[in-house]
N, C-alpha and C positions, 0 to 999 in steps of 0.2 A: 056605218059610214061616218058619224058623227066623231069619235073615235079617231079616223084617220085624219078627218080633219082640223081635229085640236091637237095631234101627235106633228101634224104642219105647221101649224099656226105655232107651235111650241116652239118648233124649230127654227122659223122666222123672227119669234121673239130672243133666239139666244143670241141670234146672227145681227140680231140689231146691238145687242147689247158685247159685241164679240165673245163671246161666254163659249170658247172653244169644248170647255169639257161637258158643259149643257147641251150642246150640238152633239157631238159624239155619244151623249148617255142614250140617245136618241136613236142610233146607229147599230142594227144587227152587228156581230162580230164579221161578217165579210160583207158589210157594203159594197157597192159600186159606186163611184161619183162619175159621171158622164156628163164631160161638157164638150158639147157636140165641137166644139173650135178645137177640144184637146184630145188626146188619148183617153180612155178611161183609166181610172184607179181603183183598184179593188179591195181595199181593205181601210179602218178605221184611223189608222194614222196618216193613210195616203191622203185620205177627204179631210182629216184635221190640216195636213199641210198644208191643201192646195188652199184652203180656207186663211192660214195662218200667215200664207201668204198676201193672200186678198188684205186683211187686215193690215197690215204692216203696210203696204203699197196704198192703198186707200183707207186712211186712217177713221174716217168721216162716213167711212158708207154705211148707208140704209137701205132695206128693204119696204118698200108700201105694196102691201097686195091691195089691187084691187078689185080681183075673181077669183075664189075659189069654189071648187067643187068636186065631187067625188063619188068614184064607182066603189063595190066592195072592197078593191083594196088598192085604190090607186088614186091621187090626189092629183089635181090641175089645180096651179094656181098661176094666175095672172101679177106677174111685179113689175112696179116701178122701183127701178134701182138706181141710187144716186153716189156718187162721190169723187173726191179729189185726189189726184193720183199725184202723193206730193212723195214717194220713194219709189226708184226700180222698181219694176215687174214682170215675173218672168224673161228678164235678160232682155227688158226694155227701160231706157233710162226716165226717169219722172218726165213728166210734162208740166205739172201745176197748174192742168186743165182739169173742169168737174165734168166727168161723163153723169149722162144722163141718159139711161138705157130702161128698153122694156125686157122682159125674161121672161117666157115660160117655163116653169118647174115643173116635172110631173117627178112624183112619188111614189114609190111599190113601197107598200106598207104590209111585213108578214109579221103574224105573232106580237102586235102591237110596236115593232120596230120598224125602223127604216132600213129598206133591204138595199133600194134603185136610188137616185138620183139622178136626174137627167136634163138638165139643162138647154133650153134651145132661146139664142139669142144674135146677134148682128154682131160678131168679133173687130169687125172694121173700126166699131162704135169704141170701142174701150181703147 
């Protein structure tokens, strides 16, 4: 369990530091990225985009966990996500408002990678 939990916490820290290809090293070759607001994506360059995008549109954001926890192969983690949304996103024009948003992540973690990703948060918010 411990395991999955540092394979998250790994993850969080790439995501802070936007280290797309550290995010991805992370990533079985067919993830899924599932954010409940979106369609899913199911492979590694899909979740780098949807990510690459993030990045780009909120240049500033961070992730703070403040819970996590985990079964044998799946990771809850509780975040505080912040940032400023100072370029379009997804075919919404900037605001140069800072969201300030809570997120559930849950993780499927096979074979020491990440297989799931799954996002569940307030889309209104962003």
């Amino acid at each position: 369990m411990t395991e999955s939990i540092d394979i998250a916490k790994s993850w969080f820290d790439a995501m802070n530091s936007h280290d797309l290809e550290m995010m991805s090293s992370l990533y079985a070759k067919d993830v899924v990225g599932d954010e409940i607001a979106d369609p899913p994506v199911r492979d590694r360059k899909g979740v780098e985009k949807s990510y690459r995008e993030l990045f780009y549109s909120y240049p500033d954001c961070k992730a703070k966990v403040s819970n996590i926890f985990s079964s044998a192969d799946q990771v809850l983690a509780e975040i505080r996500w912040t940032g400023t949304n100072t370029r379009e996103f997804r075919g919404a024009s900037a605001t140069n408002a800072v969201t300030d948003l809570r997120i559930a992540y849950i993780f499927k973690i096979v074979e020491g990678k990440i297989k799931k990703i799954t996002e569940y948060y307030d889309s209104a918010s962003v």
